[in-house]
C-alpha positions as CSV (number, residue, x, y, z in Angstrom):
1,X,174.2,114.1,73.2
2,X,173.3,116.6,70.2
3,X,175.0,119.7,70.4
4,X,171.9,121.7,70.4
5,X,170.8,120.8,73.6
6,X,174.4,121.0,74.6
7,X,174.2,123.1,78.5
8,X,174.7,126.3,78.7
9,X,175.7,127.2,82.1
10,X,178.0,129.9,82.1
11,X,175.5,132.5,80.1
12,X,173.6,134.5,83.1
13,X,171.0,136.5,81.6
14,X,169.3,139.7,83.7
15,X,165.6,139.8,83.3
16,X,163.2,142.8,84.5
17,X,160.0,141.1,85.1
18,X,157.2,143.4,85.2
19,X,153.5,144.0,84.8
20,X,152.4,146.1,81.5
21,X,152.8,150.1,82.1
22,X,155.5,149.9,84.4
23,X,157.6,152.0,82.3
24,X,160.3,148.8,81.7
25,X,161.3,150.3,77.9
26,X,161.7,154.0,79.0
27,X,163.9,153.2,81.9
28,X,165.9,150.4,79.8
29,X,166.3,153.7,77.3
30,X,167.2,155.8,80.0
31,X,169.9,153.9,81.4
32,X,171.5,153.2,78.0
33,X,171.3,156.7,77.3
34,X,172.5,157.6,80.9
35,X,175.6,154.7,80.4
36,X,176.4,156.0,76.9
37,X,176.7,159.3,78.2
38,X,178.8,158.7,81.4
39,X,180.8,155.3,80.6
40,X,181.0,155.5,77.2
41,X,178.9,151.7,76.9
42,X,177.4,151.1,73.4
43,X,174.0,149.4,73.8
44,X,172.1,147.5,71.4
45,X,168.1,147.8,72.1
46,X,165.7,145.2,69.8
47,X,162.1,145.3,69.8
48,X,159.2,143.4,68.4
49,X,158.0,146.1,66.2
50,X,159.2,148.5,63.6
51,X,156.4,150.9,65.2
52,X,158.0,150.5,68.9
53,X,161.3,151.3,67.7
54,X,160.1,154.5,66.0
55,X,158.5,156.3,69.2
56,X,161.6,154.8,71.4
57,X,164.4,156.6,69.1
58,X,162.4,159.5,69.0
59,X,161.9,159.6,72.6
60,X,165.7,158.6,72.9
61,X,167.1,161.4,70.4
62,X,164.7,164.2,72.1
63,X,166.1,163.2,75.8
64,X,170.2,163.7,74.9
65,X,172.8,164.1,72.7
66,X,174.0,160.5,72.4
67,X,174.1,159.2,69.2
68,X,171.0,157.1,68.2
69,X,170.7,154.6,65.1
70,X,168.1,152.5,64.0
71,X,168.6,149.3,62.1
72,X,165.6,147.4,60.8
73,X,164.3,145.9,57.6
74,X,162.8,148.1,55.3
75,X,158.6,148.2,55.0
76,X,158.6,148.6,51.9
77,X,161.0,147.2,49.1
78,X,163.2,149.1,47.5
79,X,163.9,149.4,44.5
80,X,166.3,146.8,42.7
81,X,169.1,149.3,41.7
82,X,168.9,151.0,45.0
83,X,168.2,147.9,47.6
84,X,169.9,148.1,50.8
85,X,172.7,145.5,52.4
86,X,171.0,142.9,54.1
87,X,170.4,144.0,58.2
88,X,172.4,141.6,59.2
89,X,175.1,142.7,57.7
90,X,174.4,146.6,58.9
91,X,174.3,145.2,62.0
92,X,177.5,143.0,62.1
93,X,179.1,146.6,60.8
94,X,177.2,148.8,63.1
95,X,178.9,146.1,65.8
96,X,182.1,146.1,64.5
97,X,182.6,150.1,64.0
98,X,184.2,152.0,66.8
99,X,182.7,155.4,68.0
100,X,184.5,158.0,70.0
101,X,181.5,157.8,73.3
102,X,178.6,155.7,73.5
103,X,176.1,155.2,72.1
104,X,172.5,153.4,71.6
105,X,171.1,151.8,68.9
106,X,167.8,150.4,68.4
107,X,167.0,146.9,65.9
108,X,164.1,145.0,65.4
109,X,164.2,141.3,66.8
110,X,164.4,138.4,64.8
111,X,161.2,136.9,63.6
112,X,160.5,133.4,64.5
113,X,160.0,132.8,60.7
114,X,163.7,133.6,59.8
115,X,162.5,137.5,58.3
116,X,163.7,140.4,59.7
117,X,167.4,140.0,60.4
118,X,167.9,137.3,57.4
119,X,166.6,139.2,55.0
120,X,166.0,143.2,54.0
121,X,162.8,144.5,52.9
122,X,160.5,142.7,54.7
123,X,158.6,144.3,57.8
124,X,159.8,142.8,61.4
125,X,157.6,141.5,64.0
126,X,157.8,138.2,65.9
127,X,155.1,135.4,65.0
128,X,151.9,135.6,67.4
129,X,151.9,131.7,68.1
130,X,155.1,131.9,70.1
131,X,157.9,133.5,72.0
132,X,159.7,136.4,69.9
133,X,162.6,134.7,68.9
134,X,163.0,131.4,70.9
135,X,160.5,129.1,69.2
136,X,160.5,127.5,65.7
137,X,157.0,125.5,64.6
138,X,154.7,125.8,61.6
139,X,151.7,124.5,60.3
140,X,152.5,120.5,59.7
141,X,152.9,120.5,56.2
142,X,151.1,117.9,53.6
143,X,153.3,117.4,50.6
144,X,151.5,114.0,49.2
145,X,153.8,113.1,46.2
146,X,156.1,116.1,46.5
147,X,157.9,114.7,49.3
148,X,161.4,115.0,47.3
149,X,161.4,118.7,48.0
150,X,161.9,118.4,51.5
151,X,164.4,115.4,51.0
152,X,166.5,117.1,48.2
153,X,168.2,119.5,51.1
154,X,167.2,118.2,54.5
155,X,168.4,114.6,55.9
156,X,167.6,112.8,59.1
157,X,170.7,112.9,62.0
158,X,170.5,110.6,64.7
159,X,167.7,110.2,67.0
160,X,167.9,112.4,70.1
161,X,168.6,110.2,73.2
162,X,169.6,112.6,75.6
163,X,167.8,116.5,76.3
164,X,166.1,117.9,79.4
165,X,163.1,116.6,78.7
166,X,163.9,113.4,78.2
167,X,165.8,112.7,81.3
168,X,162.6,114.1,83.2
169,X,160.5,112.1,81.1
170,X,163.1,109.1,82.1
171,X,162.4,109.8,86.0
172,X,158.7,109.7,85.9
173,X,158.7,106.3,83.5
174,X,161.3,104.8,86.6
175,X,159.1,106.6,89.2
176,X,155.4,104.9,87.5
177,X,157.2,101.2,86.9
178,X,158.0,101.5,91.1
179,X,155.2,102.7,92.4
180,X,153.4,99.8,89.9
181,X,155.8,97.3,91.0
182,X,155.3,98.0,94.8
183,X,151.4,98.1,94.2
184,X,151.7,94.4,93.2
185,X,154.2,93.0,95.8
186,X,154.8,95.1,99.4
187,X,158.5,95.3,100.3
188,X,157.8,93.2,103.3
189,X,156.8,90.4,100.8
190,X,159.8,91.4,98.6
191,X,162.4,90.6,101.0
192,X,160.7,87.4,102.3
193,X,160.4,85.8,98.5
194,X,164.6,87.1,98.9
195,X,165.0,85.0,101.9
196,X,163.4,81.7,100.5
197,X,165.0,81.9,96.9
198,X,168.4,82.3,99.2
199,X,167.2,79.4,101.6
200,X,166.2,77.3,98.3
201,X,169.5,78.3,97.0
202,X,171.7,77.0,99.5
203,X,169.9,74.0,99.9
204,X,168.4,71.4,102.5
205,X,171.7,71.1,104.0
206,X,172.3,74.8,105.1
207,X,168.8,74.7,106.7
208,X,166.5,72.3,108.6
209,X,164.6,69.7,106.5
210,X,161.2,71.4,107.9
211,X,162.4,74.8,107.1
212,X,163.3,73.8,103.8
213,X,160.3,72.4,102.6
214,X,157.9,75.0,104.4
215,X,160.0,77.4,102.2
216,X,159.3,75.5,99.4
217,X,155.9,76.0,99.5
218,X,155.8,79.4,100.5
219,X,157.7,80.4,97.3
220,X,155.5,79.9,94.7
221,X,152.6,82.5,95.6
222,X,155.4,85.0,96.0
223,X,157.1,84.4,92.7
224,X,153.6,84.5,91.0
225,X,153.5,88.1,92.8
226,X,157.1,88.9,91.7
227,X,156.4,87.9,88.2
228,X,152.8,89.9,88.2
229,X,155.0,93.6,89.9
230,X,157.3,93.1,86.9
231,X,155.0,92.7,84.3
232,X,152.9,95.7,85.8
233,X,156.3,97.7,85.8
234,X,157.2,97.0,82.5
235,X,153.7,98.3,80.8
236,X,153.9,101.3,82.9
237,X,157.0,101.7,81.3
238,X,155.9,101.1,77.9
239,X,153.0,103.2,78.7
240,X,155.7,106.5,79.1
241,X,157.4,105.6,75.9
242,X,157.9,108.4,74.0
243,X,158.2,108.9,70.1
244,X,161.9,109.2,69.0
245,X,162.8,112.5,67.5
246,X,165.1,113.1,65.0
247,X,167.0,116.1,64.4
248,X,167.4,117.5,60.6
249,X,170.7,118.7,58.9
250,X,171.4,120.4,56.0
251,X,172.4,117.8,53.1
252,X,174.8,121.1,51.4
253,X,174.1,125.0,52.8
254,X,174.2,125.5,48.6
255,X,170.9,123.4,48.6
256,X,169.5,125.5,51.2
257,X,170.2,129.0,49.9
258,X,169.1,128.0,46.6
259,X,165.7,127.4,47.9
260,X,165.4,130.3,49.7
261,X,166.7,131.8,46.6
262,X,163.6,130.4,44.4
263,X,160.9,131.4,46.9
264,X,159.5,134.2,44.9
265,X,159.1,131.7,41.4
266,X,158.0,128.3,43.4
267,X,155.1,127.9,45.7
268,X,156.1,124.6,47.0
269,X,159.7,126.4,48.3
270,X,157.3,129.4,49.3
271,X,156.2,127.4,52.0
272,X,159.4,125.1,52.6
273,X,161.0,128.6,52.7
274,X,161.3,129.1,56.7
275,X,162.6,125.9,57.5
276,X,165.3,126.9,54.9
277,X,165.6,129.9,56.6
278,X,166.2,128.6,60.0
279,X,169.1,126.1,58.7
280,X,170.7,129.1,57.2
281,X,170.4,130.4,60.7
282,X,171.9,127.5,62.3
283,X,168.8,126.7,64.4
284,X,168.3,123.2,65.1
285,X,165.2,121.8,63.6
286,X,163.6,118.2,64.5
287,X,160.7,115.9,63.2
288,X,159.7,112.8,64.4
289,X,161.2,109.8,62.7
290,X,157.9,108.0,62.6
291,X,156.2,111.1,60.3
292,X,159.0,111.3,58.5
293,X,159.5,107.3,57.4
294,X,155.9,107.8,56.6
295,X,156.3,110.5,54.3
296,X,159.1,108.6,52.5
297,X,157.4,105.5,52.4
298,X,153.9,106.4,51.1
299,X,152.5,103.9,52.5
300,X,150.6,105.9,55.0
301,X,146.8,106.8,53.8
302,X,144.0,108.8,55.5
303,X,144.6,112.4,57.2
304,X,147.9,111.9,58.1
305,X,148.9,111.1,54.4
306,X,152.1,112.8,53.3
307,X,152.1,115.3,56.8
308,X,155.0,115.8,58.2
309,X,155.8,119.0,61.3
310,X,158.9,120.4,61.7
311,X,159.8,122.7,65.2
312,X,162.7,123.9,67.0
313,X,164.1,126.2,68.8
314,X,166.8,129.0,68.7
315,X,170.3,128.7,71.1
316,X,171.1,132.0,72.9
317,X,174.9,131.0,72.2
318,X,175.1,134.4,70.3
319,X,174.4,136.4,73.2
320,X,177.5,135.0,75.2
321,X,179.8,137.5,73.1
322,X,178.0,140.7,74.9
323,X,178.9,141.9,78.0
324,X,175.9,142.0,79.8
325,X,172.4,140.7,78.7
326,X,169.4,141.9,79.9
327,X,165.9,140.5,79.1
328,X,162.5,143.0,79.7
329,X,158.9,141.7,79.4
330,X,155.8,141.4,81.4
331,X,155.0,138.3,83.1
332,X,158.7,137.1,81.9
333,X,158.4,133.8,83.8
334,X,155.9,132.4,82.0
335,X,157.3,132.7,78.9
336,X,158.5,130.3,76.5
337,X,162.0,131.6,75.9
338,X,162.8,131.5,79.3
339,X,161.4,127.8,80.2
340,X,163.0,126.7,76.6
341,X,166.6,128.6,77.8
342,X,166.6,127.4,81.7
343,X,166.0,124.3,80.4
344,X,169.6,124.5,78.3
345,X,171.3,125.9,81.8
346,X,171.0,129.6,81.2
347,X,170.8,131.3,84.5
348,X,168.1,134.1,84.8
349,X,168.6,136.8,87.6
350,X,167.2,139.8,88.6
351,X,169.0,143.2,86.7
352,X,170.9,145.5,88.6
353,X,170.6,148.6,86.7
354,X,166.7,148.0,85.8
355,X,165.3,147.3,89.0
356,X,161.2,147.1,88.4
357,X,159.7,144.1,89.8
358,X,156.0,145.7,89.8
359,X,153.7,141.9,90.0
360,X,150.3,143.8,89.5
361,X,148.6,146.7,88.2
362,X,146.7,148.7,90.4
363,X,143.5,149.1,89.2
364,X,142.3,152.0,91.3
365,X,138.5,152.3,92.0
366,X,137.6,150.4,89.0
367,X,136.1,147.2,88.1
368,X,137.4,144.6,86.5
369,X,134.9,141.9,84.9
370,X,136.0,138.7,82.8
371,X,134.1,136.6,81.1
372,X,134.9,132.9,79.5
373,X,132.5,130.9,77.2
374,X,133.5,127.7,77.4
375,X,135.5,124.8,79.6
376,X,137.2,123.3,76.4
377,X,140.3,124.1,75.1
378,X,139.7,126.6,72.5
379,X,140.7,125.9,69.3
380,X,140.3,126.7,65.5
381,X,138.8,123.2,65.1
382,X,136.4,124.0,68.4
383,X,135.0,127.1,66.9
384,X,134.2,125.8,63.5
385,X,132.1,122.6,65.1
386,X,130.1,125.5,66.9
387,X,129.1,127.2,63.7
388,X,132.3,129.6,63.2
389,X,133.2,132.8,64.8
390,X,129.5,134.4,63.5
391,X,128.3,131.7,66.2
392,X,130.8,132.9,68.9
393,X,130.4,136.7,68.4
394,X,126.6,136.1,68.3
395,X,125.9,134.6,71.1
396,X,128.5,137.2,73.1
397,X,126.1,140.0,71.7
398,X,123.3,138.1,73.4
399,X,124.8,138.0,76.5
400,X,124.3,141.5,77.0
401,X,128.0,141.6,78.4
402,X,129.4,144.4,76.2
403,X,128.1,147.6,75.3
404,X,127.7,147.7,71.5
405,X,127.5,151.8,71.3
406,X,131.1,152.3,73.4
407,X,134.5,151.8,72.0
408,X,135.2,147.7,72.0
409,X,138.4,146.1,70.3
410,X,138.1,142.3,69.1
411,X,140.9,139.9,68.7
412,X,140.0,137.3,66.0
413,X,142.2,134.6,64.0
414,X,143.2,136.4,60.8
415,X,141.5,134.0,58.7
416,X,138.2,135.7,60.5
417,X,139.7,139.8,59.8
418,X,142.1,141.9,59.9
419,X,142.0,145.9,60.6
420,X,141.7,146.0,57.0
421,X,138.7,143.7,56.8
422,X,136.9,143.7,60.3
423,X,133.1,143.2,58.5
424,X,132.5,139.7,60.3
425,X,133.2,141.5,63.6
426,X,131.0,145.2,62.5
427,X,128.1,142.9,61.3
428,X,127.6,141.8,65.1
429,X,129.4,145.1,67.2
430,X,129.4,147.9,64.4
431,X,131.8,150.3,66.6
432,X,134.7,147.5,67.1
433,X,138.2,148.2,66.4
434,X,140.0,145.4,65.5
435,X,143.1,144.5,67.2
436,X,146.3,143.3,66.2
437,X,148.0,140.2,67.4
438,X,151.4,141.7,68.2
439,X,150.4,144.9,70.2
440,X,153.3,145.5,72.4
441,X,154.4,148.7,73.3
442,X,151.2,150.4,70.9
443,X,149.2,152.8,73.0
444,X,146.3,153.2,70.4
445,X,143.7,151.7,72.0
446,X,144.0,153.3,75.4
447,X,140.5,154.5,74.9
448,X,138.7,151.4,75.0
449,X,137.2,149.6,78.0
450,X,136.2,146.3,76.0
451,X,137.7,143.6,74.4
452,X,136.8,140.3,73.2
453,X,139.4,138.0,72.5
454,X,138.3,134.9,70.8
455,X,141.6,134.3,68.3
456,X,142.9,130.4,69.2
457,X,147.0,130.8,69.6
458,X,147.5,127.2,70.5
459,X,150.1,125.6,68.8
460,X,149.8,122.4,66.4
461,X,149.7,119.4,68.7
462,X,153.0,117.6,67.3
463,X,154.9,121.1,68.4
464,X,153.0,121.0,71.9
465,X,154.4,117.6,72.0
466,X,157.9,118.3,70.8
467,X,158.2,121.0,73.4
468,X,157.0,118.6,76.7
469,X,158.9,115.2,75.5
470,X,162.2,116.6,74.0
471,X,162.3,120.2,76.5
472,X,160.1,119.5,79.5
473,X,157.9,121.7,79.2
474,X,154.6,120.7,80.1
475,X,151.2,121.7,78.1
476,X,149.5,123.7,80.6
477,X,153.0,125.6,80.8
478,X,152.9,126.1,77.2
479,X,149.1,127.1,76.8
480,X,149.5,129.9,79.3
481,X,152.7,131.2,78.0
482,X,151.0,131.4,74.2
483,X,147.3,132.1,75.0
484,X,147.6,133.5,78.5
485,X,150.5,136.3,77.5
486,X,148.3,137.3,74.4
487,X,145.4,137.9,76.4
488,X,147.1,139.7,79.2
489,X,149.0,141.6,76.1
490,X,145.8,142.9,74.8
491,X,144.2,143.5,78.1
492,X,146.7,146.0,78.9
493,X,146.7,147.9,75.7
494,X,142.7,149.3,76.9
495,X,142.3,152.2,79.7
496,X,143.8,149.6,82.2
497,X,147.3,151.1,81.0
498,X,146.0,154.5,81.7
499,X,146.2,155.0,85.4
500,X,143.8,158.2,85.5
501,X,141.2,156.5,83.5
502,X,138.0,155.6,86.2
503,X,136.0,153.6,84.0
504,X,135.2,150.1,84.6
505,X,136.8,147.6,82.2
506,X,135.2,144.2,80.3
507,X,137.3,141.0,79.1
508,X,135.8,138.6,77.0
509,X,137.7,135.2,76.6
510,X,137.4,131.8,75.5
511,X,138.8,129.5,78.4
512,X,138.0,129.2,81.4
513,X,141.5,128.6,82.7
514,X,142.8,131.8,80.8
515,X,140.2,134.1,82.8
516,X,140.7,132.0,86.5
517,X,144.7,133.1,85.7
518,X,143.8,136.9,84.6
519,X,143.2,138.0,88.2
520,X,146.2,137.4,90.0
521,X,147.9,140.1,88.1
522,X,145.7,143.3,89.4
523,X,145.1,144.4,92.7
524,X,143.0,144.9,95.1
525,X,141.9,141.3,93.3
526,X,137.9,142.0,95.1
527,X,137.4,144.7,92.4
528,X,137.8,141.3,89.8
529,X,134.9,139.2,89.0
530,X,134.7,136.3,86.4
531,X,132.3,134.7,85.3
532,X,130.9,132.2,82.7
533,X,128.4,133.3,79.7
534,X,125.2,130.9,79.9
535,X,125.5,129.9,76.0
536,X,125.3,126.3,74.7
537,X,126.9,127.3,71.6
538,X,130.3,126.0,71.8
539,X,130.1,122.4,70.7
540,X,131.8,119.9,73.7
541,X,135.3,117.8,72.6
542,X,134.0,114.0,72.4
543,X,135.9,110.8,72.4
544,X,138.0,110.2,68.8
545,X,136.1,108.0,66.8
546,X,132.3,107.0,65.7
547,X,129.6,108.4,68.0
548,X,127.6,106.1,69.6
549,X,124.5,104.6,68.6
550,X,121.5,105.4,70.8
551,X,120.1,102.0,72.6
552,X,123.1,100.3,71.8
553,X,123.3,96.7,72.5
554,X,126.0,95.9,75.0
555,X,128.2,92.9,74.8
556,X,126.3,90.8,76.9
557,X,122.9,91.0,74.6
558,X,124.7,90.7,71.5
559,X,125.8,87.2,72.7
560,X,122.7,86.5,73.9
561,X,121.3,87.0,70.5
562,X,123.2,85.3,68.6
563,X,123.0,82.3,70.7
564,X,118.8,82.7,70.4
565,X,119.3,82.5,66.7
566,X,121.4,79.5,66.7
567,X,119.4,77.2,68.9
C-alpha cells in the first residue's frame, strides 16, 4: 500500500461543530487566552483570512495581557533588500522559541495552492473550490506538445492497489457480481447442479443406474444456468472496474525547486507552479495512468488531446507533534477535510474545552425564503448553453423575487466580476454588492437581506472521480460539502447573523438540491419556504453525442427500405 494512504489511527482530532454566529472563534480565543494565562499553554490559532486574523488579535490583545503574535504572509511585497524570512520559517522559530508564560499566536492557514505558508509575500486565503487545506485539484491542464515540462520533474510510481476507496469500491463490485449471479441461478438450484456434478462424479456405481442417468439429464439445464450466473457476475464486475491511478513522485527535489524558482520568467511553469509547490510540501499528488500514457504518447486527438488532471490531498501527519488538536467550523461534518481524514483513520471527537454544538440558527420571527432555478447540476458549462450569467441574472430580475432598491449581495464566478468589477451584476440590480468567495468570519454584509448566489464551485470531473474511486467519497457528498458550505457560508454573512435584525431574508440559488438542504439548519423550519423560479432559461443536460433527427427512421424501416430498393 502507498504510504500516503498509510492509516492514521492514533491521531484523535477535537472538532466544535457549530452553526454560523455561534461565537466558535471568540470562545476558541478565550480559552487560549484563559489557558495561556492560567497553565502557561502556548496556542497556535490559523485562519482563512489575513482580515480574520486582524480583528481576532485585536480582540485578543484588548481582552489580556498575554502575549499575542501574528504570523502571516505579507500583502504586499516587500522590497528586495528588505524581504522578510519565508513564514514558514518564522513559524518553525516562533515554535521552537521558549517564552517565560503562555501565550497565543495567530497564522494564516495554508492555501490549497501551496501559497501562504510556502512562500512570503503573497496574500493567504484557502481556494473556494475546496476544503481549506485538505484538498489538492486544478484545472486539468492541456500542454499539446509541451508535455516534457511536466515529465522533466515528475515520474509515474506504482499504480495504487490498495486506499479506502478502493476496498469499498471492492465490496460493492463482489456485492453486484452476487446479487447478478443469484439473479440467474437460485441457491436451491445451486446446490442441486452440486449434487448431480457429485453424483456424476462418483459414477454409476456409487448410485443406482436410474438415478444416474435421471441425473444425467437433469444436469445440462443447470450447467447452462451456472455458466449464464457466471457470465452475468463477471460483466457486473467489469462494469465496477475502476481506472487505475497512479501516484506522481518527484524525479530530483532540485528539479522541483527550480521550477518553482522560474515561475515569475516562464508561463508554462507559472501554471505547473502549484503542483511543484505541493511536491515541495510533500503532498501526494496522483493522475490517472490512462491520461497520462496519452499525454506521452500523442496519439490521442480531439478534446482530450494533450489534457492531463492532477489532485491530491494533504496528510494531517504534521499535526500528530501538538498536544491537542482542535478543529472549529460550521457544519464540520460535511466537510471535505474531515471525510478525506476519517477516511485515513483519524478519529474526530467532540472538544472538551469548546463545547458549542449549536445545529441551527434561530431565526426569530422572520422569514426565510429560497429560491432554485433549475434541477441540473449547475455548472460553468450549464450557464454558458443558457446564454451566460446576463441570461441567469435576467430572468431572476423577472421573477420579481428580489427587491432591486434594497441592499442585495451576488455571488458570481470571477470570470463574471469581482468587487472591483461588479458591472455585469449593476446592469441588471444597480444597488448589488458583490461578494467574495471566501467570506468567513467578515461581518460586512450584515446589512443585507438578499443574495443571489449563482457562482458554480463544482470541481473538474476527473477530481470528483479521484475523490469517490481512490477516497470513497461519494459525489453527492462532495457537491454538498463544496457547493452546499459556500452557500450556507454566504447566507450567514446577511442579517441572518444578526440576531436583533427582524427583517425577512431572500436566497437565490441554482440547485434544487442545495435549497431542499438549506432548511434543516434554521429553526422553527415552518418560517422556511422554497420554492422554484418558473423560467425556461437554463438549457436541460442531454445525452453526449449528436442530437436526434426529428422523424427518424427506426431500425426496423431502414431495413425495410433497403430491402424495397433491392427487389
Amino acid at each position: 500500500m502507498s504510504a500516503a494512504f498509510a492509516p492514521l489511527d492514533d491521531l484523535v482530532i477535537e472538532t466544535v461543530d457549530s452553526v454560523c454566529g455561534s461565537s466558535k472563534t471568540l470562545t476558541a480565543i478565550a480559552v487560549a487566552l484563559d489557558r495561556a494565562r492560567t497553565e502557561g499553554v502556548k496556542t497556535l490559532v490559523a485562519m482563512p483570512s489575513l482580515q480574520l486574523i486582524a480583528e481576532m488579535s485585536e480582540l485578543a490583545r484588548r481582552q489580556s495581557d498575554v502575549p499575542v503574535t501574528v504570523i502571516t504572509s505579507s500583502s504586499e511585497e516587500p522590497a528586495a533588500d528588505a524581504r522578510r524570512p519565508p513564514t514558514t520559517a518564522m513559524l518553525l522559530e516562533h515554535i521552537q522559541h521558549t517564552a517565560s508564560g503562555g501565550e497565543v499566536s495567530a497564522i494564516a492557514l495554508t492555501a490549497p495552492d501551496g501559497s501562504g505558508l510556502a512562500r512570503p509575500g503573497r496574500p493567504v486565503g484557502a481556494d473556494h473550490r475546496r476544503s481549506p487545506g485538505v484538498i489538492l485539484a486544478r484545472a486539468p491542464f492541456r500542454l499539446y506538445d509541451n508535455w516534457r515540462a511536466l515529465t522533466s520533474f515528475l515520474e509515474l510510481n506504482e499504480p495504487v492497489t490498495d486506499s479506502p476507496g478502493l476496498r469499498r469500491s471492492r465490496r460493492r463490485r463482489d456485492a453486484a457480481s452476487y446479487v447478478a449471479a443469484t439473479t440467474m441461478l437460485s441457491e436451491r438450484e445451486l446446490k442441486l447442479w452440486q449434487t448431480f456434478e457429485l453424483i456424476i462424479a462418483n459414477g454409476p456405481e456409487q448410485s443406482s443406474p436410474g438415478e444416474y442417468r435421471q441425473v444425467q439429464q437433469r444436469v445440462e439445464p443447470l450447467r447452462a444456468k451456472a455458466r449464464e450466473a457466471a457470465k452475468a457476475a463477471a460483466q457486473a464486475a467489469d462494469d465496477r472496474v475502476l481506472k487505475p491511478y497512479c501516484e506522481l513522485t518527484p524525479v530530483a527535489l532540485k528539479r522541483v525547486q527550480r521550477r518553482v524558482e522560474l515561475v515569475p520568467v516562464d508561463d508554462i511553469y507559472r501554471v505547473l507552479d502549484p503542483v511543484a509547490s505541493w511536491v515541495l510540501q510533500g503532498c501526494p499528488i496522483f493522475t490517472e495512468w490512462e491520461a497520462w500514457v496519452r499525454l506521452l504518447s500523442g496519439k490521442s486527438g480531439g478534446p482530450q488531446r494533450g489534457q492531463i488532471s492532477i489532485c491530491g490531498f494533504r496528510r494531517p501527519d504534521a499535526l500528530r507533534r501538538f498536544r491537542r488538536v482542535t478543529m472549529l467550523g460550521a457544519l464540520l461534518q460535511h466537510s471535505l477535510c474531515v471525510a478525506v481524514w476519517e477516511s485515513l483513520g483519524v478519529r474526530f471527537v467532540p472538544s472538551p474545552l469548546i463545547k458549542l454544538n449549536q445545529t441551527t440558527t434561530l431565526i426569530g420571527p422572520r422569514r426565510l425564503r429560497i429560491f432554485w432555478l433549475t434541477e441540473e447540476s449547475w455548472s460553468k458549462r450549464l450557464r454558458d448553453r443558457s446564454g451566460g450569467i446576463a441570461a441567469i441574472l435576467d430572468a431572476v430580475a423577472k421573477a420579481a423575487v428580489i427587491n432591486p432598491s434594497a441592499p442585495l449581495c451576488v455571488v458570481v464566478n470571477k470570470d463574471n466580476g469581482s468587487e472591483d468589477n461588479p458591472e455585469a451584476v449593476r446592469k441588471f440590480f444597480p444597488s448589488a454588492q458583490i461578494m467574495p468567495h471566501r467570506v468567513e468570519g467578515q461581518n460586512r454584509f450584515r446589512h443585507c437581506d438578499q443574495l443571489i448566489h449563482c457562482a458554480a464551485l463544482n470541481a473538474y470531473t476527473p477530481d470528483i472521480r479521484f475523490l469517490e474511486e481512490v477516497l470513497g467519497i461519494d459525489a453527492l457528498d462532495q457537491r454538498i460539502a463544496r457547493t452546499g458550505g459556500a452557500v450556507y457560508q454566504s447566507l450567514m454573512r446577511l442579517s441572518l447573523r444578526d440576531p436583533s435584525a427582524r427583517r425577512d431574508a431572500t436566497l437565490v440559488v441554482m440547485d434544487r438540491d442545495v435549497a431542499e438542504w438549506l432548511p434543516q439548519w434554521f429553526a422553527p423550519s415552518a418560517q422556511v419556504e422554497v420554492a422554484g423560479i418558473d423560467a425556461d432559461i437554463v438549457a436541460r443536460k442531454g445525452r453526449p453525442g449528436r442530437p436526434k433527427k426529428p422523424n427518424a427512421l427506426t431500425n426496423a424501416q431502414r431495413q425495410q427500405r433497403w430491402r424495397d430498393r433491392h427487389r
